[in-house]
HTML snippet that shows the backbone in 3Dmol.js (N, CA, C, O; Angstrom):
<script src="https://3Dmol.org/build/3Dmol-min.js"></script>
<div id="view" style="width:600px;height:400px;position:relative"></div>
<script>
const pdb = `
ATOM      1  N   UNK A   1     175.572 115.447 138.355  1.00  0.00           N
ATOM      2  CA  UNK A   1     175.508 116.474 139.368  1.00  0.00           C
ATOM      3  C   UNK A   1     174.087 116.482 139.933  1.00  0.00           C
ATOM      4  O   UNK A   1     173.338 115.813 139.221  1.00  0.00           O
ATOM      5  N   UNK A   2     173.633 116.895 140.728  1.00  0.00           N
ATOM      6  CA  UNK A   2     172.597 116.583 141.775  1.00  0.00           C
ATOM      7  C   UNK A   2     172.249 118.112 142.866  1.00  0.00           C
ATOM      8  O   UNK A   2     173.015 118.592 143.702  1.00  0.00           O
ATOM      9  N   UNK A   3     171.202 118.476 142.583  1.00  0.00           N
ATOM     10  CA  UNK A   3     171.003 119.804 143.882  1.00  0.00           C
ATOM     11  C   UNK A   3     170.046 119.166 144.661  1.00  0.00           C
ATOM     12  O   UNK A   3     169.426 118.275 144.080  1.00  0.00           O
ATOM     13  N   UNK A   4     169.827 119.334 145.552  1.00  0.00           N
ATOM     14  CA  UNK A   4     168.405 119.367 146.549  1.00  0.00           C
ATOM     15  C   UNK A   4     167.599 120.655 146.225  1.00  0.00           C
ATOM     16  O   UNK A   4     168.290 121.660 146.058  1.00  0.00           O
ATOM     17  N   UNK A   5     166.163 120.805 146.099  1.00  0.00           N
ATOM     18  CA  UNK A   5     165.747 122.193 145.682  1.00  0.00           C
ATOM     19  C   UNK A   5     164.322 122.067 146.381  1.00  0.00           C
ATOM     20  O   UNK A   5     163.532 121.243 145.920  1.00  0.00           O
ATOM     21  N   UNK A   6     163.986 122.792 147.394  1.00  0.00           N
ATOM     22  CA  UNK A   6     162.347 122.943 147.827  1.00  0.00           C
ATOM     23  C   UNK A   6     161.632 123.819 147.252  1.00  0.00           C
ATOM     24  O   UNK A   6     161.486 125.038 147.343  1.00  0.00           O
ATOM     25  N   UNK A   7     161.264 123.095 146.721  1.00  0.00           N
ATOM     26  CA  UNK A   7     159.692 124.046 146.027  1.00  0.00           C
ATOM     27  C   UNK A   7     158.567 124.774 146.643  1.00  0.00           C
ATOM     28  O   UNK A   7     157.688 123.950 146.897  1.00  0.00           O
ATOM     29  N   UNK A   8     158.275 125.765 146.933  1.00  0.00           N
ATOM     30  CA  UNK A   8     157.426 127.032 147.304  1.00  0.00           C
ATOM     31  C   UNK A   8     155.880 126.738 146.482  1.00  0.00           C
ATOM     32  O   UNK A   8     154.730 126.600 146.899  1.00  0.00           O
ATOM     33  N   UNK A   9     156.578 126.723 144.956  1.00  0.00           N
ATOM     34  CA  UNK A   9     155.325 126.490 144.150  1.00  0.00           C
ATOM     35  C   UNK A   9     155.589 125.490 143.318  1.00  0.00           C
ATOM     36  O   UNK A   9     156.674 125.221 142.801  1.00  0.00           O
ATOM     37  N   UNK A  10     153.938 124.607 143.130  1.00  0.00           N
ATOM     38  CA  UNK A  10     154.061 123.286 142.343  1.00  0.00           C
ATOM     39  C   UNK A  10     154.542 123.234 141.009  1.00  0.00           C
ATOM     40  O   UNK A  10     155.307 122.421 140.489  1.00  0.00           O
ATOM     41  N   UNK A  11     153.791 124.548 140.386  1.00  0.00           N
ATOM     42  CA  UNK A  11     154.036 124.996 138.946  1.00  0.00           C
ATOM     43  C   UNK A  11     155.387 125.005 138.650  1.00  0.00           C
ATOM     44  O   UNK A  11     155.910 124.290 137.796  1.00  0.00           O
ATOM     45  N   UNK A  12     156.098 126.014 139.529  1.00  0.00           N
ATOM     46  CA  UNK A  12     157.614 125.907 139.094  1.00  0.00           C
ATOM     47  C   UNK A  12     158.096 124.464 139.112  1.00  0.00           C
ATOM     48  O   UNK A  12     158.542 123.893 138.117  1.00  0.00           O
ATOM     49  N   UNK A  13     157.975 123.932 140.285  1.00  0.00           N
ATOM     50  CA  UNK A  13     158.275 122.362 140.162  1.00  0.00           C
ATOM     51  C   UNK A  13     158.103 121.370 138.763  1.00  0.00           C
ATOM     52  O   UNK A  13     158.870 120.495 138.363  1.00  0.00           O
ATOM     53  N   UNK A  14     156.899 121.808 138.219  1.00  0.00           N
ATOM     54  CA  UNK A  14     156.303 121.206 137.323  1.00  0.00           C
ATOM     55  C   UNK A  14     157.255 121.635 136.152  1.00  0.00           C
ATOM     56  O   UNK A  14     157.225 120.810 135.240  1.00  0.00           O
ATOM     57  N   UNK A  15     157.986 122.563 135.953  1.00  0.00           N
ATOM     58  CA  UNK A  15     158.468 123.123 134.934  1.00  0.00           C
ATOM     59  C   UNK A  15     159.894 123.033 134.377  1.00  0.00           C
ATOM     60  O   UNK A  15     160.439 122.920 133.279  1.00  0.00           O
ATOM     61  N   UNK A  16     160.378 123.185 136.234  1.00  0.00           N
ATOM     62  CA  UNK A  16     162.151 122.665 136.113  1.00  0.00           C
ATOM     63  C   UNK A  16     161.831 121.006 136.098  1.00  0.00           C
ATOM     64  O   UNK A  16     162.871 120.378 135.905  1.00  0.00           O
ATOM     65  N   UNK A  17     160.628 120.137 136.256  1.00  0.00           N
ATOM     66  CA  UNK A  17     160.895 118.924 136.046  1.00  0.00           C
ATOM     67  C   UNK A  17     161.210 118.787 133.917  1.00  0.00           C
ATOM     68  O   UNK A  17     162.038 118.165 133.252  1.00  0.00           O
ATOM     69  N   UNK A  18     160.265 119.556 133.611  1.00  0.00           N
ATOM     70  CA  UNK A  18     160.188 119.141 131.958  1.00  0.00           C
ATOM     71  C   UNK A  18     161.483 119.970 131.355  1.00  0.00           C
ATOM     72  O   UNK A  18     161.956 119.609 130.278  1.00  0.00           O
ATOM     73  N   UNK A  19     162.002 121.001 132.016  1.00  0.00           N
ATOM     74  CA  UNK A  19     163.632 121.425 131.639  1.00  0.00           C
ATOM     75  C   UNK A  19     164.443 120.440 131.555  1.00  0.00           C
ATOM     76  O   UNK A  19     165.135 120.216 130.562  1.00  0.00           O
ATOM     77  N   UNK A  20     164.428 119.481 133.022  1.00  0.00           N
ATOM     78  CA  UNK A  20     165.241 118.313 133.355  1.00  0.00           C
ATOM     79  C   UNK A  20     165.040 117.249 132.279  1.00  0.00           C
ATOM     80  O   UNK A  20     165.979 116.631 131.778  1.00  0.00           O
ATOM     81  N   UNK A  21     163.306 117.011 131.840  1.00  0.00           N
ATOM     82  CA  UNK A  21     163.243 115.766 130.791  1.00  0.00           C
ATOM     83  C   UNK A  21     163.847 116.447 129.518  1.00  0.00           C
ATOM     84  O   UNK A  21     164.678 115.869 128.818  1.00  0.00           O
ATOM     85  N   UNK A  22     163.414 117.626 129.272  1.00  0.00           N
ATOM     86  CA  UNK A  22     164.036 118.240 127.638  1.00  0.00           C
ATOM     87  C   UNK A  22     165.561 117.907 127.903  1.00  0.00           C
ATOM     88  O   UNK A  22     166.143 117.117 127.159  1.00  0.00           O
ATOM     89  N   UNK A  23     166.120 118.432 128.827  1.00  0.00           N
ATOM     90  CA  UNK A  23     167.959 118.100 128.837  1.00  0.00           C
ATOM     91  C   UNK A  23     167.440 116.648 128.571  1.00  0.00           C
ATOM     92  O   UNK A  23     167.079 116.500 127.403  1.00  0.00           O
ATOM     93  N   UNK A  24     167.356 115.905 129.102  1.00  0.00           N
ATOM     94  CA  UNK A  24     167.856 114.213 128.744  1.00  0.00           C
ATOM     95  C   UNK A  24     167.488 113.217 127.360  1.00  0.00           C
ATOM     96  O   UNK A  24     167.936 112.184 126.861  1.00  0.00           O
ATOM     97  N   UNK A  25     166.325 114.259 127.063  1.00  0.00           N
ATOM     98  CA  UNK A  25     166.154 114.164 125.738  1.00  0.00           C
ATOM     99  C   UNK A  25     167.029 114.438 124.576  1.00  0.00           C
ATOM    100  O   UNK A  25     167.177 113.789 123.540  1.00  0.00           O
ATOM    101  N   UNK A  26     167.630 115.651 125.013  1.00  0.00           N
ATOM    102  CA  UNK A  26     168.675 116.012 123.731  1.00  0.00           C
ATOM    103  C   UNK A  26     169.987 115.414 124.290  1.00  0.00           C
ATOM    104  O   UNK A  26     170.937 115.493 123.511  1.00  0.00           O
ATOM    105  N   UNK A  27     170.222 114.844 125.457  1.00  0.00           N
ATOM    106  CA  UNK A  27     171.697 114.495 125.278  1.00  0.00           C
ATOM    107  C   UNK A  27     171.488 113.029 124.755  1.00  0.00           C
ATOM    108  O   UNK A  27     172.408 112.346 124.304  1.00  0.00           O
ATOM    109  N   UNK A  28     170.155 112.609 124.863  1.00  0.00           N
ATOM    110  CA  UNK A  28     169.950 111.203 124.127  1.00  0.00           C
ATOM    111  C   UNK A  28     170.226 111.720 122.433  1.00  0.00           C
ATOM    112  O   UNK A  28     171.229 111.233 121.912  1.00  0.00           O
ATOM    113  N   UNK A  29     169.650 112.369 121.850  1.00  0.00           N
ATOM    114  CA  UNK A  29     169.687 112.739 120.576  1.00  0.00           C
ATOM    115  C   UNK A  29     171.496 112.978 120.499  1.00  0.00           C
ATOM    116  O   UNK A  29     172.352 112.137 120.229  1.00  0.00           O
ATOM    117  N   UNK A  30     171.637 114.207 120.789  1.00  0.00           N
ATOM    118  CA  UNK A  30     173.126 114.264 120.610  1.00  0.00           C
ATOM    119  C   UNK A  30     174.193 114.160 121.281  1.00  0.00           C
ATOM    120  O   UNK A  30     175.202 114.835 121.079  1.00  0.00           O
ATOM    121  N   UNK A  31     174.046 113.194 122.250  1.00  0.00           N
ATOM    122  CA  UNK A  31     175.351 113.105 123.103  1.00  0.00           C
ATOM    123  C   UNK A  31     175.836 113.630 123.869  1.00  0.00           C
ATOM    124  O   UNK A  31     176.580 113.084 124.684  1.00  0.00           O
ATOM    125  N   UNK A  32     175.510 115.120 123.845  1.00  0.00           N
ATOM    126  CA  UNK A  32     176.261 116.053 124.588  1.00  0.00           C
ATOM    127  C   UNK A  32     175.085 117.051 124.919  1.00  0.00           C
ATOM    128  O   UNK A  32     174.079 117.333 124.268  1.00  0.00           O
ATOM    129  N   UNK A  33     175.674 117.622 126.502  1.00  0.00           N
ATOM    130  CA  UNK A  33     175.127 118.748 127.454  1.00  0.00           C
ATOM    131  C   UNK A  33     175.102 120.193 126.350  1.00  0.00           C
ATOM    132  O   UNK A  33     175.903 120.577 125.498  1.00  0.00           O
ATOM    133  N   UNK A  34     173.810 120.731 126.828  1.00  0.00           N
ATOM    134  CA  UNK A  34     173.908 122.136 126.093  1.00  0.00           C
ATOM    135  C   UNK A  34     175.202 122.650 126.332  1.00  0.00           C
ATOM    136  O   UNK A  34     175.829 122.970 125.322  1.00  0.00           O
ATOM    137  N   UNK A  35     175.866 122.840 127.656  1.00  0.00           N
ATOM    138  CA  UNK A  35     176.957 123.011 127.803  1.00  0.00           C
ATOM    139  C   UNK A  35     177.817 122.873 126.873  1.00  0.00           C
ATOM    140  O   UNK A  35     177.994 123.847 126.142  1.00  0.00           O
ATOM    141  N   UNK A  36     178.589 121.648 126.631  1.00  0.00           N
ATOM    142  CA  UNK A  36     179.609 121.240 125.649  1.00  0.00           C
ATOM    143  C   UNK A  36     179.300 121.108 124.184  1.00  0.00           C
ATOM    144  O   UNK A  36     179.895 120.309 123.461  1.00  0.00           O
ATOM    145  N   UNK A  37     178.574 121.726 123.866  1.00  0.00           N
ATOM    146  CA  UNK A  37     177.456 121.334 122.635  1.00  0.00           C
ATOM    147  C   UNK A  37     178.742 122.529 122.169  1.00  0.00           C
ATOM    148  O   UNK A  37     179.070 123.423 122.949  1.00  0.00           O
ATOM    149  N   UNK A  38     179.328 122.376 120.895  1.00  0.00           N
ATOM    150  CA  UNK A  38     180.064 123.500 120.010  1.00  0.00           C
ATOM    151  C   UNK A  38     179.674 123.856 118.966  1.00  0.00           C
ATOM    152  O   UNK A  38     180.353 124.108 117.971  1.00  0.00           O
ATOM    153  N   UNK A  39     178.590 123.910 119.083  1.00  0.00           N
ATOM    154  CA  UNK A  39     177.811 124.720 117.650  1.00  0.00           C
ATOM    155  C   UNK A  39     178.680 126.284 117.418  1.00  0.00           C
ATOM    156  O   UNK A  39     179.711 126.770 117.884  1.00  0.00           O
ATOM    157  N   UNK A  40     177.796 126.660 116.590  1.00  0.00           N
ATOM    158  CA  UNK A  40     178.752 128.207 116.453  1.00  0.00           C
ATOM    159  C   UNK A  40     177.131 129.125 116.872  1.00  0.00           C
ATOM    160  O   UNK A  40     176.209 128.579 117.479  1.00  0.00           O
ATOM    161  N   UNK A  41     177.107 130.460 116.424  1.00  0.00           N
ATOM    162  CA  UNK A  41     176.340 131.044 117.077  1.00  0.00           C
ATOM    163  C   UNK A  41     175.291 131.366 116.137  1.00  0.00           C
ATOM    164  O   UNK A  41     174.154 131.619 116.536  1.00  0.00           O
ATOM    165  N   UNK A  42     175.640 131.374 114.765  1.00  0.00           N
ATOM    166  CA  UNK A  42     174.769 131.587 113.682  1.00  0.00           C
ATOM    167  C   UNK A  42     173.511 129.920 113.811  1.00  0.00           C
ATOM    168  O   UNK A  42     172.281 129.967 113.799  1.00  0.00           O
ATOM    169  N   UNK A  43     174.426 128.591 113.926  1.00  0.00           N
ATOM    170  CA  UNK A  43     173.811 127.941 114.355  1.00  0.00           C
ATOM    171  C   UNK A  43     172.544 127.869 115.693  1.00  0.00           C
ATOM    172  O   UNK A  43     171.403 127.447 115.507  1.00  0.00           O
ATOM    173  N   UNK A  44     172.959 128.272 116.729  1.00  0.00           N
ATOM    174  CA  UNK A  44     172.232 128.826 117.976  1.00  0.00           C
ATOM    175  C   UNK A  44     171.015 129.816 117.343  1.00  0.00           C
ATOM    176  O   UNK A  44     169.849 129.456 117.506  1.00  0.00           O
ATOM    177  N   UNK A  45     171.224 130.702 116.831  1.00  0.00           N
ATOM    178  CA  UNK A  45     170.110 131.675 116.317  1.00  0.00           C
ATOM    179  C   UNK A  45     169.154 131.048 115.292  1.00  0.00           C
ATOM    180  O   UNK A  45     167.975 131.390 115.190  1.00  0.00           O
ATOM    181  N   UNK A  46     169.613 130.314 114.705  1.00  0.00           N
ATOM    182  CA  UNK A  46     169.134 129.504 113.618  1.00  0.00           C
ATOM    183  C   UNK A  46     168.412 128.510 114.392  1.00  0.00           C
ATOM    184  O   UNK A  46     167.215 128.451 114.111  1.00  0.00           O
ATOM    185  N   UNK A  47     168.689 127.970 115.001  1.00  0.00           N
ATOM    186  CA  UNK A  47     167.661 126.480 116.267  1.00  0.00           C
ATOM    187  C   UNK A  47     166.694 127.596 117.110  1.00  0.00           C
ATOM    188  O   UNK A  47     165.517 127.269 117.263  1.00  0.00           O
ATOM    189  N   UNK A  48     167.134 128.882 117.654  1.00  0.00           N
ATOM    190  CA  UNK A  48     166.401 129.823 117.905  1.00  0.00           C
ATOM    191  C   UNK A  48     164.703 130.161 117.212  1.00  0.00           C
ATOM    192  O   UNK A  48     163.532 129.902 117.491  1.00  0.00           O
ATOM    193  N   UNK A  49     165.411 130.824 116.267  1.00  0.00           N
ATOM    194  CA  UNK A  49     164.614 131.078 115.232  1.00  0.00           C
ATOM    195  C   UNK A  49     163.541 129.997 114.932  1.00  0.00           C
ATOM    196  O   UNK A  49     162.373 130.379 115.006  1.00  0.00           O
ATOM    197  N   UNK A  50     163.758 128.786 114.625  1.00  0.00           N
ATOM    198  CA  UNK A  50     162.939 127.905 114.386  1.00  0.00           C
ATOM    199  C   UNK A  50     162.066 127.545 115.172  1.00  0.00           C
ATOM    200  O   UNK A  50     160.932 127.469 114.698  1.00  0.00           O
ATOM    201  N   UNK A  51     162.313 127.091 117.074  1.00  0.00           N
ATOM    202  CA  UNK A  51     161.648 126.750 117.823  1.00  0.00           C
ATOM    203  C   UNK A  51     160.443 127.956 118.305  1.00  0.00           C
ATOM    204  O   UNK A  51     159.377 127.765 118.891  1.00  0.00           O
ATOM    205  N   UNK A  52     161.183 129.511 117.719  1.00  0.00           N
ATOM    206  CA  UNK A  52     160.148 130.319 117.765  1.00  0.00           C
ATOM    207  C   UNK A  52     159.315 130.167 116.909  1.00  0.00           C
ATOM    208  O   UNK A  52     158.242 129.785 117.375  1.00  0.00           O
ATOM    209  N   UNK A  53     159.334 130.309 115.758  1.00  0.00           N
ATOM    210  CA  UNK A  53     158.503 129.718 114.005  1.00  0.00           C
ATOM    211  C   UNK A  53     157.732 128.477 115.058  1.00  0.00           C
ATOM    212  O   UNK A  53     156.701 129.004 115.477  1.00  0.00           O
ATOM    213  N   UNK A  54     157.807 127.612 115.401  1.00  0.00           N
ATOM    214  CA  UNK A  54     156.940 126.481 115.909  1.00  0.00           C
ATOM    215  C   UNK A  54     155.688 127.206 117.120  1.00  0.00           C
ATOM    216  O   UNK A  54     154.473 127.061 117.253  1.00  0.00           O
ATOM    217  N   UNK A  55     156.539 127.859 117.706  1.00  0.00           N
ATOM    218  CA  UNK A  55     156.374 128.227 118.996  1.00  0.00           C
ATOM    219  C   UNK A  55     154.593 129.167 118.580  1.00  0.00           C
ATOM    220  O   UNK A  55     153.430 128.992 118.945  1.00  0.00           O
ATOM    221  N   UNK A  56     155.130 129.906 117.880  1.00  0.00           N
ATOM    222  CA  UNK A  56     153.811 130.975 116.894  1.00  0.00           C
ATOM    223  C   UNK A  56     152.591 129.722 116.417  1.00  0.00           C
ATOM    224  O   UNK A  56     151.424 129.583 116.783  1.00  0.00           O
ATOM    225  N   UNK A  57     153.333 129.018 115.570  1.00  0.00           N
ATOM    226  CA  UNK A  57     152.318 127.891 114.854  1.00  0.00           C
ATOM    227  C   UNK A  57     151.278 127.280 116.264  1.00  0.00           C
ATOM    228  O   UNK A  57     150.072 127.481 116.403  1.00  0.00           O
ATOM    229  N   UNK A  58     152.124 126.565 117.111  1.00  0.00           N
ATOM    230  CA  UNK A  58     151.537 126.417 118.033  1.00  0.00           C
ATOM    231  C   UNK A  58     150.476 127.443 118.977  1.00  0.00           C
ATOM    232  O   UNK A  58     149.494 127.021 119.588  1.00  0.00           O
ATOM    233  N   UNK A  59     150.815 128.518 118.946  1.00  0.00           N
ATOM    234  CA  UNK A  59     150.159 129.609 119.469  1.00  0.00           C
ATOM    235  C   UNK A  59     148.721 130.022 118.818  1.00  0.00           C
ATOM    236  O   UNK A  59     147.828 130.447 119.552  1.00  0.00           O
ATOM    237  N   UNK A  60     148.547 129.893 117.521  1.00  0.00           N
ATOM    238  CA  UNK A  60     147.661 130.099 116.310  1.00  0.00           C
ATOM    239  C   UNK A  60     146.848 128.666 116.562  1.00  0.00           C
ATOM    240  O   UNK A  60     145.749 128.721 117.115  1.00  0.00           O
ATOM    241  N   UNK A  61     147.195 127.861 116.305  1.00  0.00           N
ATOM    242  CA  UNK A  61     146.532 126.452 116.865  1.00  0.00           C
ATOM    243  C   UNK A  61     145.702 126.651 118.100  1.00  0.00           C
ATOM    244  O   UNK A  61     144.485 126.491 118.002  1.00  0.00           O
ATOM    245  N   UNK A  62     146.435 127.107 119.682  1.00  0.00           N
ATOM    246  CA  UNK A  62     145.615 126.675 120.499  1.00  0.00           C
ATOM    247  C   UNK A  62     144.752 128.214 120.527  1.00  0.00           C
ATOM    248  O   UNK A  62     143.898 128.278 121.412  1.00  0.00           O
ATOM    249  N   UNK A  63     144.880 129.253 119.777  1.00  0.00           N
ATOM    250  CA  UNK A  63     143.966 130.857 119.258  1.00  0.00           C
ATOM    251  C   UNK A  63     142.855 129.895 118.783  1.00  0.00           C
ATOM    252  O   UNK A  63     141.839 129.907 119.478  1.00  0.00           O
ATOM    253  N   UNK A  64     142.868 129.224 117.924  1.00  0.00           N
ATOM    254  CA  UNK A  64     141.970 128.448 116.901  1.00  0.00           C
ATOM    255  C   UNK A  64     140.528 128.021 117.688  1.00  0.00           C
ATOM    256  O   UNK A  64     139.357 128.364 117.528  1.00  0.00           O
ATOM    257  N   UNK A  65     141.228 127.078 118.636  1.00  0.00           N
ATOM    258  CA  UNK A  65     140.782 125.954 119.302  1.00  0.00           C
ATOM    259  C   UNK A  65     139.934 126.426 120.408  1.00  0.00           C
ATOM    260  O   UNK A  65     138.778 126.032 120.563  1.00  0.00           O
ATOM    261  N   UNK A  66     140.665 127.481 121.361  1.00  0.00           N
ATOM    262  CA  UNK A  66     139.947 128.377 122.055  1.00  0.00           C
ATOM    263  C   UNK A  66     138.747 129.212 121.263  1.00  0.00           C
ATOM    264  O   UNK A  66     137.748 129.069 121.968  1.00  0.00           O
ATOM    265  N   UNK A  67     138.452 129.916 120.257  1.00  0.00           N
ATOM    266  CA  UNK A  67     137.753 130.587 119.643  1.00  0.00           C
ATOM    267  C   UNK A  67     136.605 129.717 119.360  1.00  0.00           C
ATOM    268  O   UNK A  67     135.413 129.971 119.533  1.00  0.00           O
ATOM    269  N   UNK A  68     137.258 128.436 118.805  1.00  0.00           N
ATOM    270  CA  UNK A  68     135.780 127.611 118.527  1.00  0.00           C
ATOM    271  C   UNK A  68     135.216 127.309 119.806  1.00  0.00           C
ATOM    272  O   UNK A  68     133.994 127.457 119.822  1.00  0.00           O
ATOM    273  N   UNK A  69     135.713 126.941 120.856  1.00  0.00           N
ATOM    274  CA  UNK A  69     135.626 126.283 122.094  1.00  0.00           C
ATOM    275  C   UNK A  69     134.420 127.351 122.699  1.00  0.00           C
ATOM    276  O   UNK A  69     133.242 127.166 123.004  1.00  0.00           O
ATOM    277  N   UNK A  70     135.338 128.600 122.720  1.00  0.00           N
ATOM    278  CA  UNK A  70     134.370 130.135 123.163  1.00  0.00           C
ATOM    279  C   UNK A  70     133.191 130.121 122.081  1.00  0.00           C
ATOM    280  O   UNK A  70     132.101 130.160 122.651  1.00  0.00           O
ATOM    281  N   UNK A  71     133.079 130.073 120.536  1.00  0.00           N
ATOM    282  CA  UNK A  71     131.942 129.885 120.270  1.00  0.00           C
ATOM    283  C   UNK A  71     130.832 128.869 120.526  1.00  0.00           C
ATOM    284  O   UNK A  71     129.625 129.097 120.445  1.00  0.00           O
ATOM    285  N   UNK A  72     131.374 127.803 120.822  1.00  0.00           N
ATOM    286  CA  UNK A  72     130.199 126.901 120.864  1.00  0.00           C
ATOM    287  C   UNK A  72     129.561 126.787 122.283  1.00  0.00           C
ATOM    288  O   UNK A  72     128.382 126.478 122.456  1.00  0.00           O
ATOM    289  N   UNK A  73     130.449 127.065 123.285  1.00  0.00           N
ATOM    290  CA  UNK A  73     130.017 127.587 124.427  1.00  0.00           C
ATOM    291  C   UNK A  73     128.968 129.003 124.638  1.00  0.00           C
ATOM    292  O   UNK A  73     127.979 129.067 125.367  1.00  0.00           O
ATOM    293  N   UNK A  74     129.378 129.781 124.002  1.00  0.00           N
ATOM    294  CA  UNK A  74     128.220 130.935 123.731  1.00  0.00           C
ATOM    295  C   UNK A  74     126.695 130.787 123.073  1.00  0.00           C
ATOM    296  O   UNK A  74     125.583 131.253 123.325  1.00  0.00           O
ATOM    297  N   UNK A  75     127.479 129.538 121.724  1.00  0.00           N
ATOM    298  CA  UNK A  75     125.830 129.115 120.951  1.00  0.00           C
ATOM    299  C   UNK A  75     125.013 128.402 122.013  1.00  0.00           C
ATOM    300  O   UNK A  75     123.839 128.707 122.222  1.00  0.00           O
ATOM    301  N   UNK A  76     125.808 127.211 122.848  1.00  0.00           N
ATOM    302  CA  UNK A  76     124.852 126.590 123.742  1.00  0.00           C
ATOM    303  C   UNK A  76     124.037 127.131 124.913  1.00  0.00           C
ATOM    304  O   UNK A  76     123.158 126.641 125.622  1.00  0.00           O
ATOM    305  N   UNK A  77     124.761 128.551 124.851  1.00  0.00           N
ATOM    306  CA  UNK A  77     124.328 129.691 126.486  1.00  0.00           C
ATOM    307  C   UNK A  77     123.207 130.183 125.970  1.00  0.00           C
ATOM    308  O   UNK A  77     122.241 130.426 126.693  1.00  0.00           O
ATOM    309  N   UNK A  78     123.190 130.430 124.405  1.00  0.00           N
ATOM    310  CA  UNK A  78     121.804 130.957 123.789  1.00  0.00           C
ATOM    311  C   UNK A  78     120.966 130.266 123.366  1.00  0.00           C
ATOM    312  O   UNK A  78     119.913 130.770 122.973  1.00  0.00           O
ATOM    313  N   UNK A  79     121.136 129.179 123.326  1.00  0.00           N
ATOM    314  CA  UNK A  79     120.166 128.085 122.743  1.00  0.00           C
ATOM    315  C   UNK A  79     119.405 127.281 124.525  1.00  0.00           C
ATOM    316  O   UNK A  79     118.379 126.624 124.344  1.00  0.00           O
ATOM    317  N   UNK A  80     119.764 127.345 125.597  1.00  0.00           N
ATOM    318  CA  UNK A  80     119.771 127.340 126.574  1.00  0.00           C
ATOM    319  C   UNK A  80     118.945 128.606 127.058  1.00  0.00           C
ATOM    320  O   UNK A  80     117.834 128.491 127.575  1.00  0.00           O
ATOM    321  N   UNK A  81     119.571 129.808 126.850  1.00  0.00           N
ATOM    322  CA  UNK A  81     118.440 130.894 127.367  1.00  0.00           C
ATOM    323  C   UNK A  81     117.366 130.969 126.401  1.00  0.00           C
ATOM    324  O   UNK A  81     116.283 131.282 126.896  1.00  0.00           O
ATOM    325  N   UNK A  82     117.382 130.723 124.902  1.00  0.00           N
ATOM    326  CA  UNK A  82     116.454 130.620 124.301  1.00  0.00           C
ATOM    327  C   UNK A  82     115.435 129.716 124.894  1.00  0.00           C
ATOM    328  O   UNK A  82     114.503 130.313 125.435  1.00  0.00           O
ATOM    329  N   UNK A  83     115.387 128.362 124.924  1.00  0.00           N
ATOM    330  CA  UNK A  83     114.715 127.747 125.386  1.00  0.00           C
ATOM    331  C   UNK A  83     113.873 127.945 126.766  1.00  0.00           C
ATOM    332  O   UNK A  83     112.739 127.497 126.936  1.00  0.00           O
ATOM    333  N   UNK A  84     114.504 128.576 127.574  1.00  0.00           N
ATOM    334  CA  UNK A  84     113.575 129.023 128.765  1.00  0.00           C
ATOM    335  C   UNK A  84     113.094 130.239 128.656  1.00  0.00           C
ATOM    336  O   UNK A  84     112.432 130.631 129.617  1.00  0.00           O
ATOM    337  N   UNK A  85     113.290 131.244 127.404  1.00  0.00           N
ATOM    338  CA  UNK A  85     112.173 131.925 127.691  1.00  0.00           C
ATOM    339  C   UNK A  85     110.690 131.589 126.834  1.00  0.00           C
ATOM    340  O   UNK A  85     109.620 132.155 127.058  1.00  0.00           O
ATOM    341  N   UNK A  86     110.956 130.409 125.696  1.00  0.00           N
ATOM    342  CA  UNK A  86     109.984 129.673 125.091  1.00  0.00           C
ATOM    343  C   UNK A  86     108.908 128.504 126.095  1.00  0.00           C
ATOM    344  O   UNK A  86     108.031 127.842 125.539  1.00  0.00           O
TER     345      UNK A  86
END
`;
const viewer = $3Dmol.createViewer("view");
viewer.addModel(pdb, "pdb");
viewer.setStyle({}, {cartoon: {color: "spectrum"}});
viewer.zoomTo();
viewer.render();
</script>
């Protein structure tokens, strides 16, 4: 199936493109469209559940990364103003 769709904004563009690669990814894995996929629903909550559990991990990671990023950027702003008033 096939739409034509004009994009307003790039971002959205950017986003329904990686929706489009995630679908083709999992029908490579399992064969089948989320659509026809017959899981049951305890299953669904359960794949839920997990990609959120990742989703957090990931979230804590890039908290991490930013914090150091913001500190060492601050040490160099003071080691920088230090120096010019020496």
């Amino acid at each position: 199936m096939k739409k034509e769709i004009e994009f307003r904004d790039p971002v959205v563009r950017r986003v329904v493109d990686k929706f489009v690669s995630r679908s083709d990814v999992g029908f490579k894995k399992y064969g089948v469209t989320l659509d026809k996929d017959p899981s049951e629903m305890f299953q669904w909550l359960n794949h839920l559940q997990e990609e959120l559990m990742d989703a957090v991990l990931y979230l804590q990671k890039a908290k991490e990364v930013y914090s150091t990023d913001l500190e060492e950027d601050l040490l160099m702003d003071l080691e920088v103003n230090d120096a010019e008033v020496i």
